[in-house]
C-alpha positions in Angstrom: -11.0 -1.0 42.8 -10.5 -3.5 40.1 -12.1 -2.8 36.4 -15.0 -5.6 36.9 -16.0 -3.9 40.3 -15.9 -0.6 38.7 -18.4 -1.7 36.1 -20.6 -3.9 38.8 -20.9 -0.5 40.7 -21.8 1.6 37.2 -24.5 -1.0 36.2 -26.1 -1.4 39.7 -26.0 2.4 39.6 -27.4 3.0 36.4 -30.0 0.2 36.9 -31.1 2.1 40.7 -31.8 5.5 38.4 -33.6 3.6 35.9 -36.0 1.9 38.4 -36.1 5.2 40.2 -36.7 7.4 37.0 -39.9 4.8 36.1 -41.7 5.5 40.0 -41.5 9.1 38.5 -42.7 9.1 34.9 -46.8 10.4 34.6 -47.0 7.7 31.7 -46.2 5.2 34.2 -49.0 5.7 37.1 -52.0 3.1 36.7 -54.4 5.4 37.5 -52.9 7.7 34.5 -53.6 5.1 32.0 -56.5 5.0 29.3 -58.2 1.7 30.0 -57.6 -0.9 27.2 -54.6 -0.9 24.8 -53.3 2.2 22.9 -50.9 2.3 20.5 -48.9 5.7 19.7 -47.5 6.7 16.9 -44.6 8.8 18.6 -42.1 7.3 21.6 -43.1 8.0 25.0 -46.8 7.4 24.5 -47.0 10.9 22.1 -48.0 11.6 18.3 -51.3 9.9 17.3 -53.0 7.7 19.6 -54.9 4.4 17.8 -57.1 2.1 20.4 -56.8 -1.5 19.9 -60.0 -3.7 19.3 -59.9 -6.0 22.2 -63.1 -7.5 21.0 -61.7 -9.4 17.8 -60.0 -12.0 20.3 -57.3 -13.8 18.4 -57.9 -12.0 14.8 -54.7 -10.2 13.8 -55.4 -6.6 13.2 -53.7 -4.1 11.0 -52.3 -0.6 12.8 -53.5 2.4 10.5 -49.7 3.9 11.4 -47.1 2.5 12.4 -46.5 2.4 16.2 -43.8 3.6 18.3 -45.0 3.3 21.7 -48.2 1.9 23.7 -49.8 1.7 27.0 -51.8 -1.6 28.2 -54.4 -1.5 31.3 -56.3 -4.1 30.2 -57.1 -7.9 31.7 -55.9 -9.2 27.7 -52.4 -9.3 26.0 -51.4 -8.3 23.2 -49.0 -9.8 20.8 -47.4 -6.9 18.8 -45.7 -7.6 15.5 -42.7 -5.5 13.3 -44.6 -6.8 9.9 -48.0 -7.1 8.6 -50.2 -10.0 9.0 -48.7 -10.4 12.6 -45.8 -12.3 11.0 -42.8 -12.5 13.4 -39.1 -11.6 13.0 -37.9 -7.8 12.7 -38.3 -5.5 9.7 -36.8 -7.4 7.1 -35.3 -10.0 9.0 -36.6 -13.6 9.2 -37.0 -14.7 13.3 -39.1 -14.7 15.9 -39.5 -11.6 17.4 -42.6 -10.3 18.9 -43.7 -8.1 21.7 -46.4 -8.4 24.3 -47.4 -5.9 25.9 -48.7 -7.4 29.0 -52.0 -6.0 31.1 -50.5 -2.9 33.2 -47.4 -1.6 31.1 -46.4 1.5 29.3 -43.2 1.5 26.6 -41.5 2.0 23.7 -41.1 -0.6 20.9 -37.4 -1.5 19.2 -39.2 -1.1 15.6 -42.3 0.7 14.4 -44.8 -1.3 14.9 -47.9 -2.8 12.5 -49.7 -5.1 13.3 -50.7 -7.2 16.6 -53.1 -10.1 18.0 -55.2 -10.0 21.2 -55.3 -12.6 23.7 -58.4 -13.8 25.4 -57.1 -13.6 28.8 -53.5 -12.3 30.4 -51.9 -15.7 30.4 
């Protein structure tokens, strides 16, 4: 078996457990989500749980901790920024980065995150 076959087979692999290990996380069920947006301040939805005001529709809003993790069931997204005042780019770092969390989604952030901006509808 030749090297790039070798790591075809290890990636398809390690993508098959991925996708299988998601079908059994509880975090990861619909009907095991809070409905609306929740931000955590630990990975894998733990630590402090802070609900997201899906009524101030476009406003950016200030976490009162920094987040590590969220889950969405909600008909809005949410845009989630790695600086205050919902400025883009990573800790730091001038860019573009951003994160949205979607409608029906659970997951960890790559920074802590502070701040974020609803959307009035999921598109």
């Amino acid at each position: 078996m030749t090297r790039g076959k070798l790591a075809a087979l290890v990636t398809s692999a390690a993508a098959a457990a991925a996708l299988a290990g998601v079908g059994l996380a509880p975090q990861a069920s619909a009907a095991g989500l809070l409905p609306g947006v929740h931000f955590y301040t630990g990975t894998g939805q733990t630590g402090t749980a802070q609900q997201a005001d899906l009524g101030k529709v476009g406003a950016c809003q200030e976490l009162s901790a920094p987040a590590l993790s969220y889950t969405a069931a909600s008909n809005q997204n949410v845009d989630v920024f790695f600086k205050p005042g919902c400025e883009t780019g990573a800790p730091g770092q001038a860019g573009d980065l951003y994160y949205k969390t979607g409608t029906l989604h659970v997951g960890n952030f790559p920074y802590a995150a502070v701040s974020f901006r609803v959307h009035a509808d999921a598109n």
